[in-house]
Wavefront OBJ file of the C-alpha trace (Angstrom):
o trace
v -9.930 16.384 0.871
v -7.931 15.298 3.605
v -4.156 15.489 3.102
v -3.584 11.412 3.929
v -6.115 11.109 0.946
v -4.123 12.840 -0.932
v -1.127 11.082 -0.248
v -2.685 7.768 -1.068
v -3.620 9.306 -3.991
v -0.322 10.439 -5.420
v 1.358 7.108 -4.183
v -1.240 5.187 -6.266
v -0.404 7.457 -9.206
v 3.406 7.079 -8.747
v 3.010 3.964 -9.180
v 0.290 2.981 -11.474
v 0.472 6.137 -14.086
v 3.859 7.432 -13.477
v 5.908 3.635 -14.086
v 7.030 3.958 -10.814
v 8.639 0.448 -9.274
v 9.381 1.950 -5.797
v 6.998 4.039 -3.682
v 7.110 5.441 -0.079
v 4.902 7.272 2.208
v 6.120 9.823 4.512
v 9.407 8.472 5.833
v 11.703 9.932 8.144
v 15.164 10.665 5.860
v 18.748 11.430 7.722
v 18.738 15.179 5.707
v 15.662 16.022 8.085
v 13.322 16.199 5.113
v 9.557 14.073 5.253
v 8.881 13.309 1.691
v 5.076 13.347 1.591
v 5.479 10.500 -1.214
v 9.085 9.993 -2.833
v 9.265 7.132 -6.043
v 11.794 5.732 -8.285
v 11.660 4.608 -12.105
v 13.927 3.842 -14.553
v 17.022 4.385 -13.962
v 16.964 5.283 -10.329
v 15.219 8.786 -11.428
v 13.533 9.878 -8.036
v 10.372 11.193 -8.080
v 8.784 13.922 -5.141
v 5.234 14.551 -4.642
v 3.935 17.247 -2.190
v 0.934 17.187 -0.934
v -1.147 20.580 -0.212
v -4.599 19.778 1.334
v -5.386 23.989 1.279
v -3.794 26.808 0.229
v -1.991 28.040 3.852
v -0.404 24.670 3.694
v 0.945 25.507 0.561
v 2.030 29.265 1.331
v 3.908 27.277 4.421
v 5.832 25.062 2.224
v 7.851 27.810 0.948
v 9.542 28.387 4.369
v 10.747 25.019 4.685
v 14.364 24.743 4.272
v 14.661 22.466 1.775
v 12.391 24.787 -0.656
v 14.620 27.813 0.809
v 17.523 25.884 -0.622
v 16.222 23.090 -2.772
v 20.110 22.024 -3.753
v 19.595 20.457 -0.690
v 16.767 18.511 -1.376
v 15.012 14.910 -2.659
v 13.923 14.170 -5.649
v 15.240 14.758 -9.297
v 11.220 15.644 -10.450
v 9.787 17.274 -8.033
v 5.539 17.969 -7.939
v 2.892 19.596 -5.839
v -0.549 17.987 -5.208
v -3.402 19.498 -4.316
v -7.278 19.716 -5.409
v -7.592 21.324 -8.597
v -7.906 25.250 -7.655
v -5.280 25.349 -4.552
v -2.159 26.204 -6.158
v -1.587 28.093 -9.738
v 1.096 26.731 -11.922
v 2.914 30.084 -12.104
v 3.042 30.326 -8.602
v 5.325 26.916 -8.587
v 9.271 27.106 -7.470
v 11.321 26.383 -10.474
v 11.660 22.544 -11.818
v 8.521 21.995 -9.883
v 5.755 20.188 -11.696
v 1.907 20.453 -10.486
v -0.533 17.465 -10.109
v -4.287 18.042 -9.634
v -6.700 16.251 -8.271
v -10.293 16.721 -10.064
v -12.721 14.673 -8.529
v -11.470 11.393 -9.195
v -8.562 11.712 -11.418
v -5.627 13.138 -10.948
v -4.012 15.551 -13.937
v -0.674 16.845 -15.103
v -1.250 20.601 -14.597
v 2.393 21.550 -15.149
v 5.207 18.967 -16.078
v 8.303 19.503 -13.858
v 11.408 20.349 -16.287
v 13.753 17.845 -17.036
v 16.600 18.968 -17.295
v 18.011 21.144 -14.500
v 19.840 23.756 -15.418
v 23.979 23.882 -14.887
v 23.944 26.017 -12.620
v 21.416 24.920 -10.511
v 23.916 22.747 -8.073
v 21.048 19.939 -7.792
v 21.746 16.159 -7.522
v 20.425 14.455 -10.766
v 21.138 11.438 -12.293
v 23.146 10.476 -15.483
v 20.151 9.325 -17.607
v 22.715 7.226 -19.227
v 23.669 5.043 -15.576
v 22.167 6.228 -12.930
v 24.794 7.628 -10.924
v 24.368 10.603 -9.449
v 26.388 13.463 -9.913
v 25.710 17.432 -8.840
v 25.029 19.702 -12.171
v 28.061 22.207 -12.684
v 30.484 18.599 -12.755
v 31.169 16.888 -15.771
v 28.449 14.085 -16.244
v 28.642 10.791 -14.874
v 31.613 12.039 -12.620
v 30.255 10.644 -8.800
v 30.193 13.322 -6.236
v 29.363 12.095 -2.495
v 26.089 14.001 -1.724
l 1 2 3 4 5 6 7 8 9 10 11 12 13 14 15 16 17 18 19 20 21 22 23 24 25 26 27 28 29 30 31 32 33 34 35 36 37 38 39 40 41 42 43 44 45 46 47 48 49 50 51 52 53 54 55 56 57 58 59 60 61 62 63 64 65 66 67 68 69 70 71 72 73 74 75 76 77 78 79 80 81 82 83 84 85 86 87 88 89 90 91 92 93 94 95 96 97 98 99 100 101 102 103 104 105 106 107 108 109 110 111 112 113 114 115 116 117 118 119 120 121 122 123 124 125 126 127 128 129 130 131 132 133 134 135 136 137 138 139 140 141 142 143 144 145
């Protein structure tokens, strides 16, 4: 499978599995960083899908530097896609959930985790109002990320 299938794919997922309102395709973003797909639901909870077409491109990923230090960044769930067999769940980064795509359905292989740890230092949001705050600061504090 092609890796613009694939992206359809999780988009249509995002939005019609996953609750997602919002939904975007590989746009530019001022960190530097190309979401593959990146949604929102709820409140404001972002949403990251990867796409991995073969296993190289997944071996790559690693050496990007937002998975070198993924403080740094989108999403507050974070997944890999690929066709079922590419990557292994226990070869995922921490947090990271894995979506598979098996023949025409795609599957939950590995949920991300919710809650990011303390001292993590990622940007979540206060599942309470939305705003975002870094982990390690009291909750619903703002912090300009």
């Amino acid at each position: 499978m092609k890796h613009a299938q694939l992206v359809a794919r999780a988009a249509d997922w995002l939005r019609h599995r996953y609750g997602c309102g919002i939904v975007l395709s590989e746009q530019y973003c001022a960190t530097g960083e190309v979401p593959d797909v990146i949604a929102w639901k709820g409140h404001c909870k972002s949403v990251l899908v990867e796409c991995k077409a073969s296993r190289a491109d997944f071996l790559a990923d690693a050496g990007k530097p937002f998975r070198q230090k993924p403080e740094y960044g989108m999403g507050s769930q974070r997944f890999y896609m690929a066709p079922a067999g590419i990557i292994r769940a226990d070869e995922l980064p921490k947090h990271w959930g894995l979506l598979e795509l098996c023949g025409r359905e795609v599957r939950t292989a590995k949920k991300p985790v919710p809650a990011i740890p303390k001292s993590s230092g990622w940007p979540v949001e206060c599942s309470d109002c939305g705003v975002m705050f870094v982990t390690g600061v009291p909750s619903c504090t703002p912090v300009l990320i």
